[in-house]
C-alpha positions as CSV (number, residue, x, y, z in Angstrom):
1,X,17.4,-5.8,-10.2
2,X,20.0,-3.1,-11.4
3,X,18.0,0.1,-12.3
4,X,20.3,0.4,-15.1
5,X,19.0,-2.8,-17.3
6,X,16.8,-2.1,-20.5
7,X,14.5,-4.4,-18.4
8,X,14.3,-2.2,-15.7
9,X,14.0,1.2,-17.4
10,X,10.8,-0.5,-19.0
11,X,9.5,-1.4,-15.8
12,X,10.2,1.9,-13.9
13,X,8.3,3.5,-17.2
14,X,5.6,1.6,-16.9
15,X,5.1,2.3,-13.3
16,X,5.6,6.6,-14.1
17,X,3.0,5.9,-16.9
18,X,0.3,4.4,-14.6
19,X,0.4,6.6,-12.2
20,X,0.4,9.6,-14.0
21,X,-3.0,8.4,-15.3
22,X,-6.3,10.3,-13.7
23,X,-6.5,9.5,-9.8
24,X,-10.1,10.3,-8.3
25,X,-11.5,9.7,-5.1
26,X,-14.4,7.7,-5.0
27,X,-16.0,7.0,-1.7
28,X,-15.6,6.3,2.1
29,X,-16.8,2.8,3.2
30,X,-17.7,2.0,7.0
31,X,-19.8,-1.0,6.4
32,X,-19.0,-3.8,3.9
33,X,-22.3,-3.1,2.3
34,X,-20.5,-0.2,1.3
35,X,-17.7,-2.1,-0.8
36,X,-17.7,-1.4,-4.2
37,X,-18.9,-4.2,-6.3
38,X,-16.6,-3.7,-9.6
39,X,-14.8,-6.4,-10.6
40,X,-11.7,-4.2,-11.0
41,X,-8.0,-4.9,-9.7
42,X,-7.8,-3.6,-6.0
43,X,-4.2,-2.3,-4.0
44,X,-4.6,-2.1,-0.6
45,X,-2.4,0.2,2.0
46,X,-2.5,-1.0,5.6
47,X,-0.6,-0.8,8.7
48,X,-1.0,0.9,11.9
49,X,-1.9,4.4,13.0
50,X,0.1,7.5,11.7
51,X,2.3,5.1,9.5
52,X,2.1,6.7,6.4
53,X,-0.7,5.1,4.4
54,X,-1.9,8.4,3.0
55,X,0.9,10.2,2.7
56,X,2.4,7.6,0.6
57,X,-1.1,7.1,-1.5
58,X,-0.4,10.9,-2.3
59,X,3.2,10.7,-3.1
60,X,2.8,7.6,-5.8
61,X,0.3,9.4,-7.3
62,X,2.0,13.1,-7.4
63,X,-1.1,14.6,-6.2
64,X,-0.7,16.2,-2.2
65,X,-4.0,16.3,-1.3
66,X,-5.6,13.3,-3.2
67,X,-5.7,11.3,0.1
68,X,-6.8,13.1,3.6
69,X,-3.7,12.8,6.2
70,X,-3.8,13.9,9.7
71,X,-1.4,13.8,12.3
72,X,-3.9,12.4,14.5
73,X,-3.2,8.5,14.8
74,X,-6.7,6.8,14.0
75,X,-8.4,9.9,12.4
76,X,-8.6,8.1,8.8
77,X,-12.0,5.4,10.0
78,X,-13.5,4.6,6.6
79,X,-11.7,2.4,3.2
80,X,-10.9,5.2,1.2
81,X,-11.2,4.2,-2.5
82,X,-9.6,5.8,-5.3
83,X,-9.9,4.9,-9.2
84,X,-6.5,5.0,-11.3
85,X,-6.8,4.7,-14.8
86,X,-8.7,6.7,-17.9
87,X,-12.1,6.3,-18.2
88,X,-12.0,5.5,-20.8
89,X,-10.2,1.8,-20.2
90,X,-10.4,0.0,-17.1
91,X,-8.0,1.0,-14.0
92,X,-7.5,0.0,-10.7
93,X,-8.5,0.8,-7.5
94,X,-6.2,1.7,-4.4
95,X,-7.6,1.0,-1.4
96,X,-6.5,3.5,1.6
97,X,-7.2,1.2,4.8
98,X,-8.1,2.5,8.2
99,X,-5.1,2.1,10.5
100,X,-4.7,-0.4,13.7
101,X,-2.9,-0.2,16.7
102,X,-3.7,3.3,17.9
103,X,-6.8,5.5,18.0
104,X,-8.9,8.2,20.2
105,X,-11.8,6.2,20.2
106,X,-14.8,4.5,22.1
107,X,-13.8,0.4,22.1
108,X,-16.9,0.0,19.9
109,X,-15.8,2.2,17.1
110,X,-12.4,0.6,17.2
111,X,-14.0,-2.9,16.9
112,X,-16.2,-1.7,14.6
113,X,-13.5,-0.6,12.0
114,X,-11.2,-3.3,13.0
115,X,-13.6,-6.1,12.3
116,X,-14.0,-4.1,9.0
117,X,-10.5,-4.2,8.0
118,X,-9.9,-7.8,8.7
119,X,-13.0,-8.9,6.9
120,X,-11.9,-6.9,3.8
121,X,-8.3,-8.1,3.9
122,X,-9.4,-12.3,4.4
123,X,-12.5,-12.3,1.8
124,X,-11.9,-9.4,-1.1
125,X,-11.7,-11.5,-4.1
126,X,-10.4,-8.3,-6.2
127,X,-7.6,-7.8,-4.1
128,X,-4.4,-8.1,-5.9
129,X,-1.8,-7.6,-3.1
130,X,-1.4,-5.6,0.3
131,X,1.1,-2.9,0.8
132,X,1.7,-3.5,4.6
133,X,3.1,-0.2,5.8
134,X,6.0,-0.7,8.6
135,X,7.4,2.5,9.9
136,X,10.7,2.1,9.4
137,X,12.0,3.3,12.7
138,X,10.2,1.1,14.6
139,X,10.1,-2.0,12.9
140,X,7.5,-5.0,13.2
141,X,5.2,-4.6,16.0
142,X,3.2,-7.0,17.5
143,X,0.0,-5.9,16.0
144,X,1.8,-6.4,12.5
145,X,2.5,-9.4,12.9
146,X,-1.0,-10.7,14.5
147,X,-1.8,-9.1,10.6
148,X,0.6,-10.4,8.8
149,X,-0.2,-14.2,10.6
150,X,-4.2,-13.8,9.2
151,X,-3.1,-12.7,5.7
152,X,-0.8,-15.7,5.6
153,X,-3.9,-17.9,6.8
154,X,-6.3,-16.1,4.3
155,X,-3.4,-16.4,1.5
156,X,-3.3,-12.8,0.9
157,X,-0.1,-11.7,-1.0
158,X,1.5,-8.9,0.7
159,X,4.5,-6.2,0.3
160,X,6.3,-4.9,3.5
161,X,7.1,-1.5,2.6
162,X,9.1,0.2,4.8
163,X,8.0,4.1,5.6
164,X,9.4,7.2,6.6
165,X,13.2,6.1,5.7
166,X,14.5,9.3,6.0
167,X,14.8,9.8,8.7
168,X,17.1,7.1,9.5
169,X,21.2,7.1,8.5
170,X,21.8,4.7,6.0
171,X,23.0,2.2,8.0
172,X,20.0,2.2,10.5
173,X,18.2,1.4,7.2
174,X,20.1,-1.5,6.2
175,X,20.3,-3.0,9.8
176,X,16.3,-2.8,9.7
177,X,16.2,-4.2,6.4
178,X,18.6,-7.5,7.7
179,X,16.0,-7.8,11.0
180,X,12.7,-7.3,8.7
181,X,14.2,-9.8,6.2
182,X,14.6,-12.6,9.0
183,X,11.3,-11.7,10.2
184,X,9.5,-12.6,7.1
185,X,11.1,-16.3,6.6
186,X,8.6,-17.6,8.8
187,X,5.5,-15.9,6.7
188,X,4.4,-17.9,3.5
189,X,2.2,-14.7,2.2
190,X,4.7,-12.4,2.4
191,X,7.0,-10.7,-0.7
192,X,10.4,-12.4,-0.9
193,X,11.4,-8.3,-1.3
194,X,11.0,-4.9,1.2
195,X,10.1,-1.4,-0.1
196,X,12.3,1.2,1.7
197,X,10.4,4.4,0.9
198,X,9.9,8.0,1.8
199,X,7.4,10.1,1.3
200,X,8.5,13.3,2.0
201,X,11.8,12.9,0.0
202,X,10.4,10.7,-2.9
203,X,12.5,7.7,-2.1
204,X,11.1,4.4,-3.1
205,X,8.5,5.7,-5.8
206,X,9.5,4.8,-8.8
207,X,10.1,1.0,-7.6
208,X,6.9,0.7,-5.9
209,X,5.0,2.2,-8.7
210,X,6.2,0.0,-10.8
211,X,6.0,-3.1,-8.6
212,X,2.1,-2.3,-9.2
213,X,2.4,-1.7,-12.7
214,X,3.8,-5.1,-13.1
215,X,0.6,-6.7,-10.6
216,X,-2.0,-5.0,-12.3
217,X,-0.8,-6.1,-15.8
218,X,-2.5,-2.3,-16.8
219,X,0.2,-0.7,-17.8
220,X,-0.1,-2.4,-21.8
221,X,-3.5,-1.5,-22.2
222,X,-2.4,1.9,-23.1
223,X,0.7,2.4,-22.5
224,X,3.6,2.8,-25.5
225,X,7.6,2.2,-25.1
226,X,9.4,4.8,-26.1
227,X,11.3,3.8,-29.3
């Protein structure tokens, strides 16, 4: 959609209201005991190790340090919740997910977290959508797609966005963006659309915050149009 429409602007607006709202960490889950058992709206960020899950949890929200990152692939091991929204009104909750793929661990603990992750992605009735995080220099890896087949079998909406895009020329971008495209005709769960983002130069932001915006249906609640 052009950026330009009245449509658009609204949406865009939306998307800068909610998530200038109060963001607050909440807890660290490693058991699904541990799951929060509010019945409010859940976003979740997965993908594999060092992709950029936190990093981009910190840039939608404008707040650097909000969500812990490491340069470490498979340091982050618990569901890191975070509310968004007043207190006064109900919000929504952004789910950071461990990562897959990669991680300095015993077997155990990987399975351990694993089976974690892939319980609370097939059975969360509060989640809304998944933000599946591809790095966008590498592409779809094998492990994403063993992912993106069980959300597609769980019929779990997700969002490919793609990370890191700056540090690709423009038209490395838009030749990943033509490969990622034909990869997702074959997956009934996924968004018809890609995020390209980056996290370190903003790009992407605005769209995906208001992607959200628009799925959490939030934004009305307390939000008012500029006139």
């Amino acid at each position: 959609m052009d950026d330009d429409t009245p449509e658009r602007k609204a949406e865009l607006a939306k998307g800068h209201w909610l998530f200038a709202q109060p963001c607050t960490f909440v807890k660290g889950v490693v058991k699904l005991e541990g799951l929060p058992n509010d019945a409010l709206p859940e976003i979740a960020f997965a993908g594999r190790s060092n992709v950029g899950k936190s990093s981009l949890v910190n840039a939608m929200t404008g707040r650097k340090t909000l969500a812990r990152t490491s340069n470490t692939p498979g340091r982050t091991q618990e569901v890191n919740y975070f509310t968004l929204g007043q207190p006064s009104c109900e919000g929504l909750f952004l789910v950071d997910l461990p990562g897959y793929g990669y991680a300095r661990e015993s077997k155990d603990r990987i399975a351990t977290w694993t089976d974690l992750v892939m319980t609370y992605l097939q059975g969360r009735a509060t989640l809304r959508r998944v933000l599946l995080l591809i790095d966008a220099r590498h592409g779809i890896k094998k492990n994403d797609e063993e992912v993106m087949a069980m959300l597609d079998k769980a019929a779990v909406s997700y969002l490919i966005v793609l990370t890191k895009a700056d540090k690709l020329k423009k038209g490395e971008i838009e030749k990943r963006l033509e490969t990622t495209k034909a990869q997702l005709r074959k997956h009934v769960a996924a968004f018809p659309e890609i995020a390209v983002t980056s996290s370190e130069k903003g790009t992407g932001i605005p769209e995906l915050r208001a992607h959200i915006a628009e799925l959490a249906e939030l934004a009305p609640m307390g939000y008012k149009a500029d006139k």
